[in-house]
RODO-2510 file (C-alpha; in nm, 4 decimals, decimal comma):
residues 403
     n   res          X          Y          Z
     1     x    -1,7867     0,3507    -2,6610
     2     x    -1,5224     0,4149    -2,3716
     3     x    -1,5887     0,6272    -2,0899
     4     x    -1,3725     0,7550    -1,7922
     5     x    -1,4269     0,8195    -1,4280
     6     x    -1,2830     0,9870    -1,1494
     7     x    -1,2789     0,7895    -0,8732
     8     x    -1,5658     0,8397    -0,6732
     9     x    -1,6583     1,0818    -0,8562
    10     x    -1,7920     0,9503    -1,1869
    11     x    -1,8050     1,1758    -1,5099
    12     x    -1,8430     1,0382    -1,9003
    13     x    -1,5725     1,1500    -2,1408
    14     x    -1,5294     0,9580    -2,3920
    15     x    -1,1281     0,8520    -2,5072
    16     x    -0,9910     0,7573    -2,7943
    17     x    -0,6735     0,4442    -2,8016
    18     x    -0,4170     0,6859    -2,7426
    19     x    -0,5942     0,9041    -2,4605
    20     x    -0,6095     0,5614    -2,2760
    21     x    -0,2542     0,4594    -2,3310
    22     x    -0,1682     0,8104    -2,1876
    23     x    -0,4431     0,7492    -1,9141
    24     x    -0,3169     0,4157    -1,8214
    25     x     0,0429     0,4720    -1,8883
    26     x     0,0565     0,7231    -1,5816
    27     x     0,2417     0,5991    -1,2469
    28     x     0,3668     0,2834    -1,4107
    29     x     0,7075     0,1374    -1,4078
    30     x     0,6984    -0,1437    -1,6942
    31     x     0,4701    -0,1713    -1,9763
    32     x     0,5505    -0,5036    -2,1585
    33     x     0,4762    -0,3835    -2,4229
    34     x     0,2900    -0,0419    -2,5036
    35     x     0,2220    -0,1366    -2,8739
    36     x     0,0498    -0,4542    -2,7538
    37     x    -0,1349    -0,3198    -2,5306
    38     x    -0,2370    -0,0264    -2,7869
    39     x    -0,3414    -0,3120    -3,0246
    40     x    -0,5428    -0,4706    -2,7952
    41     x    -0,7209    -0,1299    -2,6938
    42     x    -0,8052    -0,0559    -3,0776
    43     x    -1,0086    -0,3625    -3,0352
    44     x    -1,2568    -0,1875    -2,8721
    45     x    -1,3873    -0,4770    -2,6471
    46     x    -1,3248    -0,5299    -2,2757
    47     x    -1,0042    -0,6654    -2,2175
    48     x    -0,9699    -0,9003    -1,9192
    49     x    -0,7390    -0,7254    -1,6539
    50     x    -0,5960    -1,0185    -1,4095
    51     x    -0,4475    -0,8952    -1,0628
    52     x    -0,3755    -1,1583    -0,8243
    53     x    -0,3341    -1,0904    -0,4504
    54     x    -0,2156    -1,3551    -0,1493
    55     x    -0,4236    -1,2715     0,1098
    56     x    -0,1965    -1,2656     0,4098
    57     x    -0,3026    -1,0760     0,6437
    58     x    -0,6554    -0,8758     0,6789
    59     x    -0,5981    -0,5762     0,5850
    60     x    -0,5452    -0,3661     0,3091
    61     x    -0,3550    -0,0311     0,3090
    62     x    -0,2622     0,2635     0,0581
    63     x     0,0176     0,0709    -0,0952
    64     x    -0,2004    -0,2525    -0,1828
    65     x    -0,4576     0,0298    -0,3149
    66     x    -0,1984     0,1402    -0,5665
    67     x    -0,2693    -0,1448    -0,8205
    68     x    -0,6382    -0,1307    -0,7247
    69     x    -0,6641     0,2114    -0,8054
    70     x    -0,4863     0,1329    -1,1916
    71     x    -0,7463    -0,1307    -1,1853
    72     x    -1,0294     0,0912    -1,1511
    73     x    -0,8797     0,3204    -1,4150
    74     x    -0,9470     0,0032    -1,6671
    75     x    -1,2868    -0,0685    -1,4910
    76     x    -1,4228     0,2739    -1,5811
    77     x    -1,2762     0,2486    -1,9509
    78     x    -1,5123    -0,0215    -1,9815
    79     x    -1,2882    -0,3404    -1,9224
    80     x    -1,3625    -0,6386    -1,7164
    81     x    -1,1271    -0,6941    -1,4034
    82     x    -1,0289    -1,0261    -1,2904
    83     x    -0,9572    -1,0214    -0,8766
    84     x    -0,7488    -1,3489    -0,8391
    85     x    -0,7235    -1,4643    -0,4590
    86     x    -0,4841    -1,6928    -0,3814
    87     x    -0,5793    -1,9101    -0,1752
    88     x    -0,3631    -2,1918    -0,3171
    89     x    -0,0460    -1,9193    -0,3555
    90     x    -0,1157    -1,7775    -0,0463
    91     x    -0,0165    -2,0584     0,1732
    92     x     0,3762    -2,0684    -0,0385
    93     x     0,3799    -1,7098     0,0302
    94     x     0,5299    -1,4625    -0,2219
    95     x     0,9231    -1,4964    -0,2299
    96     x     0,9336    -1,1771    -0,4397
    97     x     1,1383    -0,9342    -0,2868
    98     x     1,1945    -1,1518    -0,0123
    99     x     1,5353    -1,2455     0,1900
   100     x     1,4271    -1,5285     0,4006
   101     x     1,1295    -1,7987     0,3373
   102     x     0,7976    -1,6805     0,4305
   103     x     0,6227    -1,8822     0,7048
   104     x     0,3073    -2,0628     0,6049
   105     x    -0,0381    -1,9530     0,6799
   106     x    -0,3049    -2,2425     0,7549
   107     x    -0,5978    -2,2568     0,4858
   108     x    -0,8507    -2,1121     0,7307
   109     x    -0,6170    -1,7960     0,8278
   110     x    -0,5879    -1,7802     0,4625
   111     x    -0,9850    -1,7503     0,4029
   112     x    -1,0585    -1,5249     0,6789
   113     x    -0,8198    -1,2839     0,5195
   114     x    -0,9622    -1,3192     0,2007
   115     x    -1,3080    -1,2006     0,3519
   116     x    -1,1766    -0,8673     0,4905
   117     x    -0,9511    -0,8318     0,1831
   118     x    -1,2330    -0,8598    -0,0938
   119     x    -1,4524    -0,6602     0,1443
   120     x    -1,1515    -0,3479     0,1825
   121     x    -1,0602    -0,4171    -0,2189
   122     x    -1,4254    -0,2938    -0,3217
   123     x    -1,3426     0,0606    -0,1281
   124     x    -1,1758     0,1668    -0,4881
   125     x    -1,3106    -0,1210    -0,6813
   126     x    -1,6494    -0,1960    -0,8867
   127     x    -1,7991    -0,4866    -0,6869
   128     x    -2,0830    -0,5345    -0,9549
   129     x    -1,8066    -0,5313    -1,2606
   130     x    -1,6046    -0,7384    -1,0463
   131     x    -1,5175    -1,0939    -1,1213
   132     x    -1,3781    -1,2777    -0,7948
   133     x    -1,2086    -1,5803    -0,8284
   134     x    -0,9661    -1,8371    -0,5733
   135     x    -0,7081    -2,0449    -0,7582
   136     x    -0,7495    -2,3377    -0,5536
   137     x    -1,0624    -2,4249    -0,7365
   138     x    -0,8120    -2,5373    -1,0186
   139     x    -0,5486    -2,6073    -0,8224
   140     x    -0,7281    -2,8317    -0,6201
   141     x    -0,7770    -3,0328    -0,8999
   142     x    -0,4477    -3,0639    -1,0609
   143     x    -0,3680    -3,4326    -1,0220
   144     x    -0,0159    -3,4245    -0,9545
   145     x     0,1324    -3,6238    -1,3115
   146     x    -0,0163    -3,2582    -1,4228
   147     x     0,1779    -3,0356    -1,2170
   148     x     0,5101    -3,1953    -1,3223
   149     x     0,4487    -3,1527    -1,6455
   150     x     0,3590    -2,7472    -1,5307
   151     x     0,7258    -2,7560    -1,4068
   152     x     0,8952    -2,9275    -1,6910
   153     x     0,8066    -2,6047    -1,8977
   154     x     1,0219    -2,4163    -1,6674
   155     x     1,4185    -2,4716    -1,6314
   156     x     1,6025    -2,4073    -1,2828
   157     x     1,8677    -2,1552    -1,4170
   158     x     1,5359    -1,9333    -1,5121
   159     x     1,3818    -1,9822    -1,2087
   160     x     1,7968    -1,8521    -1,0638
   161     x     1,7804    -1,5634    -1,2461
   162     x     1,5681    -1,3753    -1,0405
   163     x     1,7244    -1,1793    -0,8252
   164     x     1,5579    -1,2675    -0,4292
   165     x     1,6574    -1,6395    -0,5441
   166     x     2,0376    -1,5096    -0,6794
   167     x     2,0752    -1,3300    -0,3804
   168     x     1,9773    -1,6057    -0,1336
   169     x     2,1668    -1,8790    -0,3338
   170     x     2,4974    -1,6445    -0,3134
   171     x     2,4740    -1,5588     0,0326
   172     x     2,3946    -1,9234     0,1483
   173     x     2,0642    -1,8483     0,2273
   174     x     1,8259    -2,1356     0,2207
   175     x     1,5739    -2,1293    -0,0855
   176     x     1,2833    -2,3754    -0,0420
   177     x     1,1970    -2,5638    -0,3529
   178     x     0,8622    -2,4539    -0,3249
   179     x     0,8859    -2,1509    -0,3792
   180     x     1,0134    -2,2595    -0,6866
   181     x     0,6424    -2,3101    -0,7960
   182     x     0,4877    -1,9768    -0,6502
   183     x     0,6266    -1,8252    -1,0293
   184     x     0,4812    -2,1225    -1,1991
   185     x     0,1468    -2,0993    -1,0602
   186     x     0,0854    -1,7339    -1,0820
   187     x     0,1497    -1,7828    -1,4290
   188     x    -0,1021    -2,0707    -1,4387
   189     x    -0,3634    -1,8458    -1,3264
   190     x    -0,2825    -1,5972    -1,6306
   191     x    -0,3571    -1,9245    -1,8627
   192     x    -0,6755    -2,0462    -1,6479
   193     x    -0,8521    -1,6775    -1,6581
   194     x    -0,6978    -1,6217    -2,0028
   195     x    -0,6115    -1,2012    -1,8691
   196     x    -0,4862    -0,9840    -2,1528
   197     x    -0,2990    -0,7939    -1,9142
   198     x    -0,1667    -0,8284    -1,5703
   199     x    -0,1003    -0,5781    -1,3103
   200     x     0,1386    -0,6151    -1,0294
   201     x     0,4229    -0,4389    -0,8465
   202     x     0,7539    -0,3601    -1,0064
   203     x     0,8979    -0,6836    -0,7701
   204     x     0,6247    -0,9235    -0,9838
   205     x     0,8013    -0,8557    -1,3593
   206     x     0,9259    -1,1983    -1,3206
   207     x     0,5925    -1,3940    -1,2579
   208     x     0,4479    -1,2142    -1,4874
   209     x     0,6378    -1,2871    -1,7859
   210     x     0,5770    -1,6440    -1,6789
   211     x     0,2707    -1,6007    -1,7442
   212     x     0,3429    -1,4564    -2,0924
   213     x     0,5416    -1,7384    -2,2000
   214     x     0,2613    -2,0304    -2,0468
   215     x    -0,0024    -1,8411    -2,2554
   216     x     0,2230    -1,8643    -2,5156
   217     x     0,2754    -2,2466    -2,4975
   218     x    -0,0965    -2,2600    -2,4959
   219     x    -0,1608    -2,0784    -2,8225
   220     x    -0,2911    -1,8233    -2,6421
   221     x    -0,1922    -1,4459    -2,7121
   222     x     0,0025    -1,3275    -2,4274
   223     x    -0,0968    -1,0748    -2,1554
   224     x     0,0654    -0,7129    -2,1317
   225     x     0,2675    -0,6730    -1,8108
   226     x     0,2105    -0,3412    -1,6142
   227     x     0,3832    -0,2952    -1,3036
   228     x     0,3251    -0,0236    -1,1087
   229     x     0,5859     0,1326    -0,8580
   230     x     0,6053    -0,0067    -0,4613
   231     x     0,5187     0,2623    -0,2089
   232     x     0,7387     0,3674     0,0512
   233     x     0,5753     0,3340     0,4269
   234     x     0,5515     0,6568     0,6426
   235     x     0,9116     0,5884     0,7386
   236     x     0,9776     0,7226     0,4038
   237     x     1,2246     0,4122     0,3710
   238     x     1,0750     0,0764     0,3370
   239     x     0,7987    -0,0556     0,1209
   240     x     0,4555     0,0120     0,3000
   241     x     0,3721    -0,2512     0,5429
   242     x     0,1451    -0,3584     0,8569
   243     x     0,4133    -0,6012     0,9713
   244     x     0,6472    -0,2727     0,9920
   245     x     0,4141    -0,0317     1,1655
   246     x     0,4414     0,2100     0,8706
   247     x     0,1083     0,1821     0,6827
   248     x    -0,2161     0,3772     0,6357
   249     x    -0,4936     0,1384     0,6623
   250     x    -0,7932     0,2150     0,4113
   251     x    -1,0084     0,1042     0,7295
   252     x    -0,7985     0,3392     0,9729
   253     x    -1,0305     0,5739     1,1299
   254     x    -1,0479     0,9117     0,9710
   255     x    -0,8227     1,1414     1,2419
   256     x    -0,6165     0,8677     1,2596
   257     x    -0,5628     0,7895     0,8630
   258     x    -0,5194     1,2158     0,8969
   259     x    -0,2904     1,1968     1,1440
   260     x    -0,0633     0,9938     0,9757
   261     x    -0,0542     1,1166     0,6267
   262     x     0,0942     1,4153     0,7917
   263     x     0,4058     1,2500     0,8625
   264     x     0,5172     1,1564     0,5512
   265     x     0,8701     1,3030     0,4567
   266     x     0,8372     1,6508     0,2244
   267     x     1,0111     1,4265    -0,0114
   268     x     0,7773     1,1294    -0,0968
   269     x     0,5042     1,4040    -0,1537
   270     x     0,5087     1,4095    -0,5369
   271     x     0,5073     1,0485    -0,5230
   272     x     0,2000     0,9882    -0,2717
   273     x    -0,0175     1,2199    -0,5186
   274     x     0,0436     1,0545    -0,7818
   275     x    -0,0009     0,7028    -0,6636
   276     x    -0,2551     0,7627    -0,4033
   277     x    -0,4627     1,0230    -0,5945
   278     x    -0,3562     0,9790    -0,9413
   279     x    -0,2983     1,3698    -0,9269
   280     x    -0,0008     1,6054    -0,9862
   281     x     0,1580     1,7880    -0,6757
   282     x     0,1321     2,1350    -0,7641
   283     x     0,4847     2,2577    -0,7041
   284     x     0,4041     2,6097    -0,5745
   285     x     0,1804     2,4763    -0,2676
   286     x     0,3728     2,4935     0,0734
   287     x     0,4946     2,1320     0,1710
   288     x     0,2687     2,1770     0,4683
   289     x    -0,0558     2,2936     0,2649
   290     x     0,0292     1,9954     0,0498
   291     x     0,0103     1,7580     0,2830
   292     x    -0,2787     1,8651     0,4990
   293     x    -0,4342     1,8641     0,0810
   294     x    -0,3239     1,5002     0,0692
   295     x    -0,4791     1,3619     0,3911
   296     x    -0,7956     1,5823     0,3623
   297     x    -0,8558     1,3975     0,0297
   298     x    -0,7312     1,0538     0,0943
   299     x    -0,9773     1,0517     0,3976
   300     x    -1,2676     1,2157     0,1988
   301     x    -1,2297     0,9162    -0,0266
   302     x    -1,2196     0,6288     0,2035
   303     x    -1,4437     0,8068     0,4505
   304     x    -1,6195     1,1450     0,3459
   305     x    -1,5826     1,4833     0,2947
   306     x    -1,7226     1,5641     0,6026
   307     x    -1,5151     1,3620     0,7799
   308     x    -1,1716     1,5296     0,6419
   309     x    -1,3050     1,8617     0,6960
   310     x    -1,3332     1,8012     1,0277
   311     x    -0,9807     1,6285     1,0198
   312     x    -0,8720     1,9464     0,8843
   313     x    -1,0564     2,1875     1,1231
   314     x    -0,9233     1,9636     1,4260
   315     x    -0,5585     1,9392     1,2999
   316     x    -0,5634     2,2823     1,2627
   317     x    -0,7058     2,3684     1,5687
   318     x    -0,4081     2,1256     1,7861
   319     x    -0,1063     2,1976     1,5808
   320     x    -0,1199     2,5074     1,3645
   321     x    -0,2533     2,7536     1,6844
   322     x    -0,0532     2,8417     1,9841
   323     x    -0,3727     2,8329     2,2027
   324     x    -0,4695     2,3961     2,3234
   325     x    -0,6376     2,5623     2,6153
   326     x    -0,9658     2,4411     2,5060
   327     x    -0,8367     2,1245     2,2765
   328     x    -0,9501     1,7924     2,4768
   329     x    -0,6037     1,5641     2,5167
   330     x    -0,5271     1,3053     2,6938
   331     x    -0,3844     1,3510     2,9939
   332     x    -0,0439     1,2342     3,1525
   333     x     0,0601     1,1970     3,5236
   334     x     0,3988     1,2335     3,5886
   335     x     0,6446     0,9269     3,6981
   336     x     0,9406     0,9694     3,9099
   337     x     1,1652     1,1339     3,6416
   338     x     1,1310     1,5333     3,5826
   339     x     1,3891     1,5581     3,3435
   340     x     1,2515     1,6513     2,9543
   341     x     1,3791     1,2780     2,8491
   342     x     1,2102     1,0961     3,1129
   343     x     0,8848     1,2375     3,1159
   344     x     0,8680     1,2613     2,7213
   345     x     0,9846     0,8527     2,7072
   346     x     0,7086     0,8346     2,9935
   347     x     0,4365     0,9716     2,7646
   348     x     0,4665     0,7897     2,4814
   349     x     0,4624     0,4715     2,7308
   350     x     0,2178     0,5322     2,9026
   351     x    -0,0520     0,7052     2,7286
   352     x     0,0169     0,5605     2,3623
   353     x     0,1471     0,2562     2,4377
   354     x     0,4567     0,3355     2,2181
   355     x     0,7830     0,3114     2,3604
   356     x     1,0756     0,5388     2,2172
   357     x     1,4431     0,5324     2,2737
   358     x     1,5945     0,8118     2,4062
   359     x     1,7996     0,8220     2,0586
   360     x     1,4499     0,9248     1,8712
   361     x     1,3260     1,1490     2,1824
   362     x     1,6632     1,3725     2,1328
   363     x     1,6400     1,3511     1,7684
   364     x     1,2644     1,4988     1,7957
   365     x     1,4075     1,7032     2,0712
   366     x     1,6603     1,8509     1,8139
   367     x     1,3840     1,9210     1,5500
   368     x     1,1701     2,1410     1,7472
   369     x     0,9082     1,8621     1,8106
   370     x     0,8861     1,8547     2,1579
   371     x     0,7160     2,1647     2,3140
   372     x     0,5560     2,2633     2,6437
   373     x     0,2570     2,5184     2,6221
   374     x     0,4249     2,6323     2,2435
   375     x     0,7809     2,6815     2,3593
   376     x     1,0224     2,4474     2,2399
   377     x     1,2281     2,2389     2,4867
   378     x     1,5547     2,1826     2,3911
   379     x     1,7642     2,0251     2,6366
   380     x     1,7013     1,6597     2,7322
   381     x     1,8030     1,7156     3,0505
   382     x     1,5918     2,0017     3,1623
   383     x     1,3945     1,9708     3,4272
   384     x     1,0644     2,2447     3,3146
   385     x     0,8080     2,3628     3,5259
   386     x     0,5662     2,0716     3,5090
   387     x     0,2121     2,2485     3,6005
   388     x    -0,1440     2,0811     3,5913
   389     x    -0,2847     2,1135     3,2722
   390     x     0,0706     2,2435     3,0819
   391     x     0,0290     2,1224     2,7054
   392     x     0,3341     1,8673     2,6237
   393     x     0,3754     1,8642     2,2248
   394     x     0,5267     1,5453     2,1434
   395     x     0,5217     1,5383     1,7421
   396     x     0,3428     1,6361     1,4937
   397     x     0,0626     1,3905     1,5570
   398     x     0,0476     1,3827     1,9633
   399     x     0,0229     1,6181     2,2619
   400     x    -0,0700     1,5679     2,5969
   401     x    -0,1637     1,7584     2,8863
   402     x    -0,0421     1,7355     3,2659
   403     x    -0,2710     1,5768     3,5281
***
């Protein structure tokens, strides 16, 4: 008997094969294929679900959380999830998607990531009706007659056809050969924890139909491949990421995971519900209710729901009133500049440790962002009645007031 349940929020229903396939099916990009993965469903034992992950840096945000949230959809249908770290793969580093050659991480960085990373991963996952496992343990052992033989199943021109290699090959970018293994191995691991299917984002289709073909080779029956879509960072641009300053942490503190939900573009909204929340954005809600929905929610499930009703209450209370008479804000002292893009660079300096161009000040300066005491200021070189305790609005997510 199958059973589903809402994340964090668990309720038995129970689902037949094609309730699942529509259950699972949601948010993905690839399924490779649906009728196999139907056929192993009507089974009706736990399928192993392999995702592997190269721990590379501590944390974990809202676009890693993507494939653990699918992953907990399979958890709660009963099936038995297989958390690969890669503490072998981690030190080639991931070429997927990648223009240049990753730099290497030493084995200890790549442990002490792993810690924070497993810890962070059971936010959204089962830890109990979790298997953990590190791929050096068989790694490790390979003697090294073994891992030619590992390559000789593999030729070079497939290894070319994916595109990060194609791309670096044609514009006479250096490709290392060993990243030429990083496919090879994350396949291995498909044959070593013999997955049915394997979850990964849309850039991993290539590894893991390596794995498919290795499982093959060893008369095994090959995994499904779901990928899942990559999410966008709060720049609304590029793929999430800590390296790029435009991530949500799952460990960011609550007004801070709040405050930057709420400056996602109006356009990435339908997307961030259904990959954060695995919920549909009601298309009559106001882009601004919607969003101030989305944060409240994403913070009641890393954190609680008193904790985003409070994010809600205070957000409300600093940018959707006139009156910060009585809000508590940092304060700024003025430098030597009075003019509007001075003293606005000057803020972000000095009290957020953030420095802006004056390109993005007169672009925020333009959309109605920057405000003293509610009015808008819109010439950059204004010089504005600076008065002790004045209310400077910088963006949506900081204000100031005047020492």
């Amino acid at each position: 008997m199958l059973y589903l349940r809402h994340f964090r929020f668990p309720f038995p229903i129970m689902l037949s094969v094609s309730e699942q396939l529509d259950l699972l099916k949601r948010g993905t990009v690839t399924i490779h294929s649906e009728k196999e993965l139907a056929a192993k469903l009507a089974k009706g034992k736990p399928l192993r679900i392999k995702l592997g992950v190269d721990p590379t840096s501590p944390d974990i945000h809202l676009g890693h959380a993507v494939a653990l949230r699918k992953l907990r959809q399979f958890q709660d249908l009963g099936h038995q999830i297989v958390l690969i770290i890669g503490d072998f793969t981690a030190m080639i580093g991931d070429p997927s998607g990648r223009s240049t050659t990753r730099p290497p991480l030493t084995y200890d960085e790549v442990l002490a990531n792993a810690k924070t990373y497993t810890d962070q991963a059971f936010l959204v996952l089962d830890k109990e009706k979790t298997e953990v496992v590190f791929n050096g343990s068989w790694f490790k052992e390979m003697p090294f007659m073994e891992v030619i033989k590992l390559n000789a199943r593999v030729t070079l021109q497939q290894m070319l056809q994916r595109e990060d290699f194609k791309n670096r090959v044609a514009n006479g970018t250096e490709v290392r050969l060993h990243e030429l293994q990083y496919p090879i191995m994350q396949g291995w691991d498909s044959v070593v924890v013999r997955s049915d299917v394997e979850i990964g984002g849309s850039d991993q289709l290539f590894n893991i139909l390596v794995g498919r073909d290795l499982q093959k080779e060893e008369g095994m029956e090959p995994q499904v491949c779901m990928t899942l879509p990559l999410l966008e960072g709060l720049d609304g641009v590029k793929k999430m990421s800590k390296s790029l300053g435009n991530y949500v942490g799952l460990t960011d503190a609550p007004k801070e995971m709040f405050g930057k939900l709420m400056s996602i573009p109006d356009e990435l909204m339908a997307k961030y519900y259904l990959l954060v929340l695995g919920e549909e954005l009601d298309a009559t809600m106001h882009p601004m209710e919607a969003k101030k929905a989305l944060a409240g929610k994403c913070v009641a499930v890393y954190h609680s729901e008193a904790a985003a009703q409070e994010c809600r209450d205070d957000w409300d209370l600093r940018f959707s009133k006139k009156d910060l008479a009585n809000v508590e804000l940092p304060h700024l002292t003025l430098s030597d500049r009075k003019d509007v893009l001075g003293v606005v660079q000057h803020a972000y300096q000095s009290v957020f440790n953030q420095p802006v161009s004056g390109g993005e000040v007169r672009r925020l300066i333009q959309g109605g962002s920057i405000q003293l005491n509610g009015e808008k200021l819109s010439d950059p070189k204004a010089e504005p009645a600076w008065e002790s305790g004045a209310v400077l609005k910088l963006d949506k997510k900081r204000s100031v007031r005047l020492a």
